[in-house]
C-alpha positions as CSV (number, residue, x, y, z in Angstrom):
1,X,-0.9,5.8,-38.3
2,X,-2.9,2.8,-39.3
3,X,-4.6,0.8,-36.0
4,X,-6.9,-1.9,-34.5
5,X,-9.4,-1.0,-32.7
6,X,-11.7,-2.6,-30.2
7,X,-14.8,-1.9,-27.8
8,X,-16.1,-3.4,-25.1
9,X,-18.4,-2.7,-21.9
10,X,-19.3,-3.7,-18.2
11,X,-20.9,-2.8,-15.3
12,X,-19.3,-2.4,-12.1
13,X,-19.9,-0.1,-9.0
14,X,-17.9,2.9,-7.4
15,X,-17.9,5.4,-5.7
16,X,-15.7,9.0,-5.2
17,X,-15.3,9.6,-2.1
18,X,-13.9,13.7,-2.5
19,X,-17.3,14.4,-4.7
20,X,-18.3,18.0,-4.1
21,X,-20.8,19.1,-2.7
22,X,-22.9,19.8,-5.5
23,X,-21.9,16.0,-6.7
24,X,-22.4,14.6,-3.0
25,X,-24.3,11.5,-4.2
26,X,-21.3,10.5,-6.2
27,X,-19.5,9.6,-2.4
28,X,-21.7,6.9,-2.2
29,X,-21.8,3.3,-4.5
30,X,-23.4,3.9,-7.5
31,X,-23.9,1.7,-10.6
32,X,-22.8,2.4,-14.1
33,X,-22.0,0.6,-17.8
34,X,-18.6,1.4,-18.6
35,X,-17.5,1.8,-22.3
36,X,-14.0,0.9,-22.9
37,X,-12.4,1.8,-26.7
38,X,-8.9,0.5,-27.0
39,X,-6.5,0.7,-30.1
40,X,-3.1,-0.5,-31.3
41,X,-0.9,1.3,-33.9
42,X,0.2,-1.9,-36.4
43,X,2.7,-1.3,-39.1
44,X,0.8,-3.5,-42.0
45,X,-2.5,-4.0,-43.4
46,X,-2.8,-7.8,-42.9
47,X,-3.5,-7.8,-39.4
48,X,-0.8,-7.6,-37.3
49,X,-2.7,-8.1,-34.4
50,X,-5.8,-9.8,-34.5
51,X,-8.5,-7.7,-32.9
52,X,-11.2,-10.5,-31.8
53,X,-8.0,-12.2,-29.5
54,X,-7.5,-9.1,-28.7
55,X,-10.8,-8.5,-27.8
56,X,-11.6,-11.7,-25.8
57,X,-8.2,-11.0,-23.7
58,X,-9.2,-7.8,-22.5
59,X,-13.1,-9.2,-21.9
60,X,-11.4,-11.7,-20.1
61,X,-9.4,-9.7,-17.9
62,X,-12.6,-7.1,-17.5
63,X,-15.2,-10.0,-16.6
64,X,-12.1,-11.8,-14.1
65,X,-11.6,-8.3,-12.1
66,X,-14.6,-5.5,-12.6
67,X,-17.4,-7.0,-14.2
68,X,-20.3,-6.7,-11.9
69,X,-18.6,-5.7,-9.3
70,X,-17.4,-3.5,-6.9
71,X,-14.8,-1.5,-7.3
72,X,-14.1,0.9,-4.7
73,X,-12.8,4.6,-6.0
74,X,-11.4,3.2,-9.3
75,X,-12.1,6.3,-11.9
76,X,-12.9,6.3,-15.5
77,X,-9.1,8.0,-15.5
78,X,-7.6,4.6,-13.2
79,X,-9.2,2.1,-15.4
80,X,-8.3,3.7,-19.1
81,X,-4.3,3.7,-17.3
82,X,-4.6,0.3,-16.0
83,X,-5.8,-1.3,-19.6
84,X,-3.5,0.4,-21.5
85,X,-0.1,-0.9,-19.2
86,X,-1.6,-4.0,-19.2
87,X,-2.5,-4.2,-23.0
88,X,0.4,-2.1,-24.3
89,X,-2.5,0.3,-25.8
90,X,-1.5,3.3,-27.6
91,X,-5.3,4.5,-26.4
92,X,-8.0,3.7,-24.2
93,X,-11.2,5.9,-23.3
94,X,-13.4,4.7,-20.9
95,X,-16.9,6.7,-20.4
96,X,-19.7,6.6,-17.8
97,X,-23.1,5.1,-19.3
98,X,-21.1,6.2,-22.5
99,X,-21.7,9.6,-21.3
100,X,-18.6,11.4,-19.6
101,X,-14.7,9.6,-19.2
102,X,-11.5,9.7,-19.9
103,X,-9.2,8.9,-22.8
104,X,-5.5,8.1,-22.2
105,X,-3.3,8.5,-25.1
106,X,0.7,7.2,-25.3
107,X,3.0,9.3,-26.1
């Protein structure tokens, strides 16, 4: 399967409120950089989607509803689902400080 792909980041604020104990801190805000990877399965080699609108849409959409800002219990696992209905993206990982997430994969 041949795709596009793009990457992106931001930072925003959460929080998870059933943290373990071991993990209590994590119940409270805390800051992190979000890496997003998104990709679309295209049928042709001459770009049938063009990744830098692609790109700037989803930016767009980040920068409008999570960038620097605070967004409540939202998981890595909630934010990879929410780009990939509203992109139609076959798959989406987003990590903490590029260091531990979630991938979501269409089937």
């Amino acid at each position: 399967m041949l795709s596009i792909v793009i990457k992106t980041q931001f930072t925003a604020i959460h929080h998870w409120p059933a943290a373990p104990d071991d993990v209590a801190y994590l119940r409270g805000p805390h800051r992190h950089v979000f890496y997003v990877t998104m990709k679309w399965g295209v049928t042709h080699e001459d770009r049938d989607m063009e990744f830098i609108q692609t790109k700037n849409n989803v930016d767009s959409f980040i920068r409008i509803n999570w960038h620097n800002q605070y967004i409540g219990f939202k998981s890595c696992e909630n934010l990879a689902i929410t780009l990939a209905n509203k992109f139609d993206a076959d798959f989406v990982s987003v990590f903490e400080d590029n260091e531990n997430g979630a991938e979501y994969v269409r089937i």
